[in-house]
FIDRENFI-942833 format. One line per field, with one value per atom (N, C-alpha, C, CB): residue in three letters; chain; x, y, z. Coordinates in steps of 0.2 Angstrom, whole numbers, plus 2048, in hexadecimal, padded with zeros to 3 digits. Glycine has a CB too. Example, Ala and Ser with C-alpha at 12.3 -4.5 7.8 and 13.67 -1.06 7.14 Angstrom:
<nodes>
residuo: ala ala ala ala ser ser ser ser
cadena: A A A A A A A A
x: 842 83E 842 839 840 844 840 846
y: 7E4 7EA 7F0 7EA 7F5 7FB 800 7FD
z: 827 827 827 82D 823 824 827 81D
</nodes>
This chain:
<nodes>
residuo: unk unk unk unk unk unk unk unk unk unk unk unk unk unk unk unk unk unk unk unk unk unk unk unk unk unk unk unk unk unk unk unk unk unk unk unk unk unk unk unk unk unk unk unk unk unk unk unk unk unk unk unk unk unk unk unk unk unk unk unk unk unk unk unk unk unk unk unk unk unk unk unk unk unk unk unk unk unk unk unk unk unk unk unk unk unk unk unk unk unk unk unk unk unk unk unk unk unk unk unk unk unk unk unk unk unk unk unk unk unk unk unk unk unk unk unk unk unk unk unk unk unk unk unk unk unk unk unk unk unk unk unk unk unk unk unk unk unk unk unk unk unk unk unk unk unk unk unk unk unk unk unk unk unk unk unk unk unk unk unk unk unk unk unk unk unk unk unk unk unk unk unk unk unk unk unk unk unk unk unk unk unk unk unk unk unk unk unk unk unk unk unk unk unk unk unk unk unk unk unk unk unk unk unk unk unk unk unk unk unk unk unk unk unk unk unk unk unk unk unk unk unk unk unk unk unk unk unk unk unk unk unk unk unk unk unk unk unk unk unk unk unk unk unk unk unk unk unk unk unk unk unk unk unk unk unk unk unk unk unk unk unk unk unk unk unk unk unk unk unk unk unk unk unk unk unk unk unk unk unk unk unk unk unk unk unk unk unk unk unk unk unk unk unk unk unk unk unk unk unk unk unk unk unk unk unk unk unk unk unk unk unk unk unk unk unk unk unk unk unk unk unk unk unk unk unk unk unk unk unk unk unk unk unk unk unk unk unk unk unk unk unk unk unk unk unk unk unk unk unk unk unk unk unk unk unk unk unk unk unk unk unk unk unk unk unk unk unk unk unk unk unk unk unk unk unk unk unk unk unk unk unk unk unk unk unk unk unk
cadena: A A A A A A A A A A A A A A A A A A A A A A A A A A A A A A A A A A A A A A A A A A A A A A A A A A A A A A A A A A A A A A A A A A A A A A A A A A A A A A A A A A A A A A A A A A A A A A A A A A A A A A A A A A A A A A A A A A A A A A A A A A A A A A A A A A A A A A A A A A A A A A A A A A A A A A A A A A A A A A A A A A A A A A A A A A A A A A A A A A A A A A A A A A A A A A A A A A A A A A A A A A A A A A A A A A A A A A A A A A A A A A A A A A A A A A A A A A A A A A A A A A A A A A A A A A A A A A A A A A A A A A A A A A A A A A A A A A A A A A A A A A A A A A A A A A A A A A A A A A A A A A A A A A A A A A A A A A A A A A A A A A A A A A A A A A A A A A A A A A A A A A A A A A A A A A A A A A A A A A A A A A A A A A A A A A A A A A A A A A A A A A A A A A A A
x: 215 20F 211 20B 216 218 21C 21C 21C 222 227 220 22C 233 232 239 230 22F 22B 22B 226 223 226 222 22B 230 233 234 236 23B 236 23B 232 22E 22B 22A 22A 22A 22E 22B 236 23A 23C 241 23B 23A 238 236 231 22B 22D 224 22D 22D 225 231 220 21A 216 217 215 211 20C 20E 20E 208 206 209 1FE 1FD 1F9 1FA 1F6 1F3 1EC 1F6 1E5 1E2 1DB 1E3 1D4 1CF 1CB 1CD 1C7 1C2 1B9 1C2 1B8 1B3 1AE 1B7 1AD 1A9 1A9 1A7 1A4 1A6 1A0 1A8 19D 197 198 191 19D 19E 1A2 1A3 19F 1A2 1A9 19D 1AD 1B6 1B6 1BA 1B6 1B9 1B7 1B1 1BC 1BB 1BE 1C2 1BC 1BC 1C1 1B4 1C6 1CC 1CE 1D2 1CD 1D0 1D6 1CB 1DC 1E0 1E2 1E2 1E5 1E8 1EE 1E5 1F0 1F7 1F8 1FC 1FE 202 205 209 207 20A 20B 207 212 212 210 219 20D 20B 214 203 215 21A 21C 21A 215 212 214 206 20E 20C 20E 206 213 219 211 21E 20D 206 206 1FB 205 203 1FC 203 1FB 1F4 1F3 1F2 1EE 1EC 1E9 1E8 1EA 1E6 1E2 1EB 1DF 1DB 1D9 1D2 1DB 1D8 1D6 1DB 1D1 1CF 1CF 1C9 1D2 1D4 1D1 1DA 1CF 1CB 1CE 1C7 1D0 1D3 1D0 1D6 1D3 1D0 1D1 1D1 1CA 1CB 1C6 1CB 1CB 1C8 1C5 1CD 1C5 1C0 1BA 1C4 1BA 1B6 1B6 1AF 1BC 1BE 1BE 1C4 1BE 1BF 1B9 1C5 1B7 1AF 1B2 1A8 1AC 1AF 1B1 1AA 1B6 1B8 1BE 1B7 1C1 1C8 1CC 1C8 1D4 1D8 1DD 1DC 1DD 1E1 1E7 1DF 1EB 1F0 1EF 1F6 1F1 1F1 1F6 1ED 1F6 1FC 1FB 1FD 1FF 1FD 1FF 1FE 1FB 1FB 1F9 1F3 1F9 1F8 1F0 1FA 1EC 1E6 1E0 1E4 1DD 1D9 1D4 1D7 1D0 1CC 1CD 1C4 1C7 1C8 1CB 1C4 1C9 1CB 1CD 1C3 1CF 1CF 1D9 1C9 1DD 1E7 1E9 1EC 1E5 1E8 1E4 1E6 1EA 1E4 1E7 1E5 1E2 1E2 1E7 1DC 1EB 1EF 1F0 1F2 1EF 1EC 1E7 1F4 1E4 1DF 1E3 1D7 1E4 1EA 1E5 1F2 1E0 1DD 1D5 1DE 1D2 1CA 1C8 1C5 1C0 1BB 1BB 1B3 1B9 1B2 1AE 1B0 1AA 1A3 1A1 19F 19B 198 194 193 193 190 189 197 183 17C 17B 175
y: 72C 72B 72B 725 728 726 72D 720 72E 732 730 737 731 72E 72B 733 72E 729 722 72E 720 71D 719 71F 71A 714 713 715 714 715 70D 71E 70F 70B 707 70C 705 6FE 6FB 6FC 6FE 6FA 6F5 700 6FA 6F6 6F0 6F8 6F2 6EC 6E6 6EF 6DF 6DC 6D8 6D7 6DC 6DB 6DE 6DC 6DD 6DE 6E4 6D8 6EB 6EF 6F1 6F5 6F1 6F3 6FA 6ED 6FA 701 700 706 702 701 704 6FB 705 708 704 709 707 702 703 704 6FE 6FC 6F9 6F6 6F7 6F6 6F7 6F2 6F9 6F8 6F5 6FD 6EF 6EF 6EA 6EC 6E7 6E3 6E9 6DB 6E6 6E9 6E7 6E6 6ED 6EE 6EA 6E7 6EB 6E6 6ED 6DB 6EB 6F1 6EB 6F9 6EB 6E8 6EC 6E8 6EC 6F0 6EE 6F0 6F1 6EE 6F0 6F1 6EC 6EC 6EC 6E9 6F1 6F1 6F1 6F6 6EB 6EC 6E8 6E9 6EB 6E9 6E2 6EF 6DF 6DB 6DB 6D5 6D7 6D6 6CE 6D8 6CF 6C7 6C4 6C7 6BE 6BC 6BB 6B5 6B8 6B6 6BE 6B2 6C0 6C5 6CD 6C4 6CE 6D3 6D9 6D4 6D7 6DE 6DD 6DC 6E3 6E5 6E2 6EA 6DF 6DE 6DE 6D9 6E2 6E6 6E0 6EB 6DF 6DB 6DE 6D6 6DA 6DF 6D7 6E5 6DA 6D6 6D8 6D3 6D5 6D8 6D4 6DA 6D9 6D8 6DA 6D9 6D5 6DA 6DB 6D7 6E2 6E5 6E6 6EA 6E4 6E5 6EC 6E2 6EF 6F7 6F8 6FE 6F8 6F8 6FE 6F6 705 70C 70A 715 707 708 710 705 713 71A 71B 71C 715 717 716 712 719 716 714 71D 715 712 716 710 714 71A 71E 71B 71A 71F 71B 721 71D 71A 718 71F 713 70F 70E 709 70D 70A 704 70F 6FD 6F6 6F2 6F1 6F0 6EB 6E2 6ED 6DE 6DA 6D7 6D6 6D2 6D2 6C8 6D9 6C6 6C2 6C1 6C1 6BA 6BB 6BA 6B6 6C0 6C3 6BC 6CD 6BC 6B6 6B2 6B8 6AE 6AB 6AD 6AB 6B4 6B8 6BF 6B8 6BF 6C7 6C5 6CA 6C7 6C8 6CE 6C3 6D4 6DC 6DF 6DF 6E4 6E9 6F1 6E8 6F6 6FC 6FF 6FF 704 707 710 706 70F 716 717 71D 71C 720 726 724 723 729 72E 727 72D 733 732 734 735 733 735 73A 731 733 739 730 73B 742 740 746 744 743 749 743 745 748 74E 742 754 75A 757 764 75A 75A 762 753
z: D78 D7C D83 D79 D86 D8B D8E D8A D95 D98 D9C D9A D9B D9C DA2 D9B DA7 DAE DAC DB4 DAB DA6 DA3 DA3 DA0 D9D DA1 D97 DA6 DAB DAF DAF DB0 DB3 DB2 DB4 DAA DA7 DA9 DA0 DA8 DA6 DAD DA2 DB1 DB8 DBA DBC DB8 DB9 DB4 DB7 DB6 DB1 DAE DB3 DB1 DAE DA8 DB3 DA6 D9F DA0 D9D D9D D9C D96 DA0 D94 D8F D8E D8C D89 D89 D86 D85 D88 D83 D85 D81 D82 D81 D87 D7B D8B D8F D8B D99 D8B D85 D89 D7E D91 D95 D9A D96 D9F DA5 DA9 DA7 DA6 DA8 DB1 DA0 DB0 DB7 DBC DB6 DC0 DC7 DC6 DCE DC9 DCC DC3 DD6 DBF DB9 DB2 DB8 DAE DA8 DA1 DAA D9E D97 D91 D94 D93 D8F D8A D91 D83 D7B D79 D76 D78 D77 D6F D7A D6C D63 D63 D5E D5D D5D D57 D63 D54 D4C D4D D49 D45 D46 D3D D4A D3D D35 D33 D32 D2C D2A D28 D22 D29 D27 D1D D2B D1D D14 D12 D13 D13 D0F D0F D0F D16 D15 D18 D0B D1B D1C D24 D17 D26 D2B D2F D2A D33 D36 D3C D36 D3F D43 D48 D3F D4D D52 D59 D55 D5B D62 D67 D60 D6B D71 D76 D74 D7C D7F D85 D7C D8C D93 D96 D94 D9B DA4 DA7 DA8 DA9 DAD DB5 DAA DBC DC2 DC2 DC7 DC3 DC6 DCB DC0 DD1 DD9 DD9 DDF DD7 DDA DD5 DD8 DCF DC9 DC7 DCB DC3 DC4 DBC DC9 DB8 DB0 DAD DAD DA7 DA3 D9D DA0 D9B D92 D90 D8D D88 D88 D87 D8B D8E D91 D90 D99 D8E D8A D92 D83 D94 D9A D9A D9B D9E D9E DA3 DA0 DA1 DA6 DA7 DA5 DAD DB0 DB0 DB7 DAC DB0 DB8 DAC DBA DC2 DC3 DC6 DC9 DCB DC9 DD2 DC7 DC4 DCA DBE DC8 DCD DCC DCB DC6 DC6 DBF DC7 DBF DB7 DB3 DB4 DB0 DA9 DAB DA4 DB2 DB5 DB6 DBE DB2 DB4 DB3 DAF DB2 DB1 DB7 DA9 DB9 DBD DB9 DC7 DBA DB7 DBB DB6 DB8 DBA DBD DB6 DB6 DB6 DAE DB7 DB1 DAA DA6 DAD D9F D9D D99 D98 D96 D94 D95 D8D D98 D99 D91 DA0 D92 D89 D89 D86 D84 D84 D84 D7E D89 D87 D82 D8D D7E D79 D7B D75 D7A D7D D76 D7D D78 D73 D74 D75
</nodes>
């Protein structure tokens, strides 16, 4: 999914990027990003699926809903705001009628 400069670039950074869908944008400079990710149960040897959900600061307001993101974490911006958006790695579709 990644391209090699990209990894190059994690590996740099010691901050935490994730990836994930933005699922609001109803506040200003602020995007509601849903994060999914695996884990195995210890007991029961199954796979379980988790999601969370991060506010990322995006200062152009340049992403919608939708669009699959890439985020950094950062010094915290407010209360509940510690990621800012990076970049947009794939805009939505929009639905043609």
């Amino acid at each position: 999914m990644f391209a090699e400069s990209e990894k190059e670039e994690a590996k740099k950074s010691a901050k935490k990027t994730f990836t994930g869908i933005v699922v609001s944008t109803k506040n200003t400079k602020t995007a509601l990003v849903q994060i999914e990710s695996q884990r195995s149960d210890k007991r029961y040897k199954k796979r379980i699926k988790t999601r969370n959900k991060l506010m990322a600061h995006d200062e152009q307001e340049e992403c919608s809903e939708g669009d699959f993101v890439l985020i950094e974490e950062s010094k915290p911006i407010s209360k509940r705001k510690a990621f800012v958006l990076k970049r947009i790695i794939r805009k939505a579709e929009v639905l043609k009628k």
